[in-house]
C-alpha positions as CSV (number, residue, x, y, z in Angstrom):
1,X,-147.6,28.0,224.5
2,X,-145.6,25.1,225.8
3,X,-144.8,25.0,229.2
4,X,-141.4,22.9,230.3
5,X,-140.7,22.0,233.8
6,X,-137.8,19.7,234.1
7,X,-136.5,17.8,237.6
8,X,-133.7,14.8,238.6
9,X,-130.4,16.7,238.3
10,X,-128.0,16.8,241.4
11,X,-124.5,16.1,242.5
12,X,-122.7,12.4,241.3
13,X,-119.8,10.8,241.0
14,X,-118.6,9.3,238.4
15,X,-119.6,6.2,236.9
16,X,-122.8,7.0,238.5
17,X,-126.0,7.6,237.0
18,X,-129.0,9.7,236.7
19,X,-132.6,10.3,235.3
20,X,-133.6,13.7,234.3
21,X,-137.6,14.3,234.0
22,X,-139.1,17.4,231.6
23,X,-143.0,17.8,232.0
24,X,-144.8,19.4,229.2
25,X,-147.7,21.5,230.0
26,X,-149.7,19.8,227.0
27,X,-149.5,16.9,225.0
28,X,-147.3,17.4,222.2
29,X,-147.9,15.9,218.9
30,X,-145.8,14.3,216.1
31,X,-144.7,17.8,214.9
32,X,-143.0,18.7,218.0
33,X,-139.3,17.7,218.4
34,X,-138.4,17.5,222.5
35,X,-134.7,17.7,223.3
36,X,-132.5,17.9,226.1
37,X,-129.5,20.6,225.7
38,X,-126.7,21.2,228.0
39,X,-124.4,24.5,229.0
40,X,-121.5,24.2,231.3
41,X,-119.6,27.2,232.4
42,X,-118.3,29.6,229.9
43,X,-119.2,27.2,227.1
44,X,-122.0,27.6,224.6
45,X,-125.1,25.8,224.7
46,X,-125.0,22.2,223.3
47,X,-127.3,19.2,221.8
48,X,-127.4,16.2,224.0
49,X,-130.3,14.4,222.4
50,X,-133.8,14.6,220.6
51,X,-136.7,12.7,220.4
52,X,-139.9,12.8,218.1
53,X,-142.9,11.0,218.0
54,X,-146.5,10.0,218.3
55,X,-148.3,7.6,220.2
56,X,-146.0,4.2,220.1
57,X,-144.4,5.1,216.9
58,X,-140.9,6.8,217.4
59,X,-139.9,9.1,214.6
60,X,-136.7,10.0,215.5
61,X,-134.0,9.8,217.8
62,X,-130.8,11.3,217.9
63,X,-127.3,12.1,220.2
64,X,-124.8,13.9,220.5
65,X,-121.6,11.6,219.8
66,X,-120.5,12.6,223.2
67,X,-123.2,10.8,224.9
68,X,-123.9,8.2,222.3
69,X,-124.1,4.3,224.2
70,X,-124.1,6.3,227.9
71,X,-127.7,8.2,227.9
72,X,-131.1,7.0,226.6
73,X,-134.1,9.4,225.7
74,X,-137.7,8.5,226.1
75,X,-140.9,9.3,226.2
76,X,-144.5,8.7,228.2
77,X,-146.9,10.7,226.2
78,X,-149.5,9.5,228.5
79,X,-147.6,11.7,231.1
80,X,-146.8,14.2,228.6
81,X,-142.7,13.9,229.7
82,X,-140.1,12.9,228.7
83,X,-136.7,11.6,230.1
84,X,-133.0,11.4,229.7
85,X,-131.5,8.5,231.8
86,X,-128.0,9.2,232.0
87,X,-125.6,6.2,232.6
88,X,-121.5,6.3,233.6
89,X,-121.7,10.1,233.9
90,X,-118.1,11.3,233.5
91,X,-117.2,15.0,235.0
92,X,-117.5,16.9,231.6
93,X,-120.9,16.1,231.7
94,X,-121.3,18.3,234.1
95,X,-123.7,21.2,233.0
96,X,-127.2,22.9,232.9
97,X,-129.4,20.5,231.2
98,X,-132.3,22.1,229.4
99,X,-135.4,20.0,227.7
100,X,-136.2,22.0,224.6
101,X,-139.8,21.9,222.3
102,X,-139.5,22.6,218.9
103,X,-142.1,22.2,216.1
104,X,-141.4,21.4,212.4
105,X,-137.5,20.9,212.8
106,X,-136.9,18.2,210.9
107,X,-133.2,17.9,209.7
108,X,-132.1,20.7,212.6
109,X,-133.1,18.8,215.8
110,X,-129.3,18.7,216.9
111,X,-129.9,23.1,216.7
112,X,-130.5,25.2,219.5
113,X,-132.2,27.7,217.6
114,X,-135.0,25.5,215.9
115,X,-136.7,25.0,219.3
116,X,-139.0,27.4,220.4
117,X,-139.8,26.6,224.2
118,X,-137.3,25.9,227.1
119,X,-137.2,24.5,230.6
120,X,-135.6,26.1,233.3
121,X,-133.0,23.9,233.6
122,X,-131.6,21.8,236.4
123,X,-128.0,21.4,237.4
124,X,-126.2,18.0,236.8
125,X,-122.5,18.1,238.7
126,X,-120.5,15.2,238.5
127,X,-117.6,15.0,240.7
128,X,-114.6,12.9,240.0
Protein backbone atom coordinates (compact mmCIF):
# COMPACT_ATOMS: atom_id res chain seq x y z
CA UNK A 1 0.00 0.00 0.00
CA UNK A 2 1.31 3.25 -1.31
CA UNK A 3 1.15 6.07 0.85
CA UNK A 4 1.06 9.80 -0.98
CA UNK A 5 1.64 12.88 0.93
CA UNK A 6 1.97 15.82 -1.30
CA UNK A 7 2.95 19.69 -0.20
CA UNK A 8 3.97 23.28 -2.09
CA UNK A 9 0.54 24.52 -3.28
CA UNK A 10 -0.68 28.01 -2.20
CA UNK A 11 -1.97 31.35 -3.55
CA UNK A 12 0.04 33.09 -6.80
CA UNK A 13 -0.26 35.37 -9.20
CA UNK A 14 0.21 35.01 -12.46
CA UNK A 15 3.26 34.56 -14.23
CA UNK A 16 4.40 33.31 -11.06
CA UNK A 17 5.63 30.07 -10.25
CA UNK A 18 5.47 27.09 -8.00
CA UNK A 19 6.88 23.57 -6.96
CA UNK A 20 4.60 20.96 -5.72
CA UNK A 21 6.30 17.98 -3.66
CA UNK A 22 4.45 14.21 -3.45
CA UNK A 23 6.25 11.86 -0.91
CA UNK A 24 5.83 8.21 -1.42
CA UNK A 25 5.71 6.05 1.53
CA UNK A 26 8.08 3.43 -0.33
CA UNK A 27 10.29 3.37 -3.04
CA UNK A 28 8.47 2.73 -6.20
CA UNK A 29 9.88 0.73 -8.90
CA UNK A 30 9.92 0.82 -12.75
CA UNK A 31 6.35 -0.59 -12.82
CA UNK A 32 4.78 2.20 -11.02
CA UNK A 33 3.56 5.28 -13.05
CA UNK A 34 3.51 8.63 -10.55
CA UNK A 35 1.32 11.48 -11.89
CA UNK A 36 0.04 14.62 -10.84
CA UNK A 37 -3.85 15.25 -11.66
CA UNK A 38 -5.73 18.35 -11.19
CA UNK A 39 -9.69 19.20 -10.31
CA UNK A 40 -10.94 22.76 -10.24
CA UNK A 41 -14.49 23.53 -9.24
CA UNK A 42 -17.28 21.77 -10.85
CA UNK A 43 -14.96 20.24 -13.36
CA UNK A 44 -13.84 16.66 -13.65
CA UNK A 45 -10.65 15.43 -12.71
CA UNK A 46 -7.83 15.94 -15.23
CA UNK A 47 -4.09 14.61 -16.33
CA UNK A 48 -1.48 17.16 -15.81
CA UNK A 49 1.65 14.97 -16.14
CA UNK A 50 3.24 11.44 -15.58
CA UNK A 51 6.48 10.20 -14.95
CA UNK A 52 8.00 6.57 -14.92
CA UNK A 53 11.14 5.25 -14.17
CA UNK A 54 13.98 3.50 -12.46
CA UNK A 55 17.08 4.62 -11.04
CA UNK A 56 18.62 7.28 -13.62
CA UNK A 57 16.80 5.85 -16.52
CA UNK A 58 13.51 7.79 -17.36
CA UNK A 59 10.83 5.64 -19.08
CA UNK A 60 8.42 7.96 -19.76
CA UNK A 61 7.16 11.32 -19.52
CA UNK A 62 4.15 12.89 -20.49
CA UNK A 63 1.75 16.33 -20.32
CA UNK A 64 -1.13 17.41 -20.71
CA UNK A 65 -1.05 19.98 -23.86
CA UNK A 66 -2.36 22.50 -21.48
CA UNK A 67 0.78 22.58 -19.45
CA UNK A 68 3.21 21.40 -22.07
CA UNK A 69 6.65 23.98 -22.14
CA UNK A 70 5.19 25.70 -18.58
CA UNK A 71 5.59 22.71 -15.94
CA UNK A 72 8.37 20.12 -15.58
CA UNK A 73 8.00 16.65 -13.75
CA UNK A 74 10.79 14.99 -11.84
CA UNK A 75 11.83 12.63 -9.75
CA UNK A 76 14.51 11.87 -6.60
CA UNK A 77 14.02 8.24 -5.98
CA UNK A 78 16.58 8.52 -3.38
CA UNK A 79 13.90 10.57 -1.62
CA UNK A 80 11.17 8.51 -2.90
CA UNK A 81 9.18 12.01 -4.33
CA UNK A 82 8.56 13.34 -6.89
CA UNK A 83 7.83 17.06 -8.16
CA UNK A 84 5.90 19.20 -10.50
CA UNK A 85 7.68 22.68 -10.85
CA UNK A 86 5.11 24.78 -12.25
CA UNK A 87 6.30 27.91 -14.32
CA UNK A 88 4.04 31.18 -15.65
CA UNK A 89 1.03 29.76 -13.88
CA UNK A 90 -2.03 31.32 -15.59
CA UNK A 91 -5.53 31.48 -13.46
CA UNK A 92 -7.14 28.27 -15.08
CA UNK A 93 -4.53 26.47 -13.47
CA UNK A 94 -5.97 26.95 -10.63
CA UNK A 95 -7.12 23.54 -9.03
CA UNK A 96 -6.63 20.57 -6.55
CA UNK A 97 -3.53 19.05 -7.62
CA UNK A 98 -3.38 15.33 -6.76
CA UNK A 99 0.01 12.97 -7.29
CA UNK A 100 -1.38 9.63 -8.34
CA UNK A 101 0.61 5.85 -8.23
CA UNK A 102 -0.33 3.60 -10.67
CA UNK A 103 1.31 0.21 -11.49
CA UNK A 104 1.41 -1.50 -14.97
CA UNK A 105 -0.32 1.51 -16.94
CA UNK A 106 1.45 1.64 -19.76
CA UNK A 107 -0.41 3.31 -22.75
CA UNK A 108 -3.19 4.88 -20.08
CA UNK A 109 -0.87 7.09 -17.89
CA UNK A 110 -2.82 10.25 -19.11
CA UNK A 111 -6.20 8.12 -17.22
CA UNK A 112 -7.44 8.72 -13.91
CA UNK A 113 -8.64 5.44 -13.42
CA UNK A 114 -5.41 3.35 -14.06
CA UNK A 115 -3.88 4.67 -10.89
CA UNK A 116 -4.50 3.04 -7.91
CA UNK A 117 -3.20 5.35 -4.94
CA UNK A 118 -3.84 9.14 -4.38
CA UNK A 119 -2.59 12.08 -2.35
CA UNK A 120 -4.65 14.27 -0.51
CA UNK A 121 -4.23 17.00 -2.61
CA UNK A 122 -3.15 20.50 -2.08
CA UNK A 123 -4.74 23.67 -3.38
CA UNK A 124 -2.93 25.70 -6.17
CA UNK A 125 -4.92 29.28 -6.65
CA UNK A 126 -3.66 31.57 -9.01
CA UNK A 127 -4.95 34.98 -8.96
CA UNK A 128 -4.96 37.33 -11.89
Amino acid sequence: QVQLVESGGGLVQAGDSLRLSCAASERTDSSYTLGWFRQAPGKEREFVAAIRGSGAVTYYVGYADSVKGRFTISRDNAKNTVYLQMNSLKPEDTAVYYCAAGRYNSGVEHNAHAYGYWGQGTQVTVSS
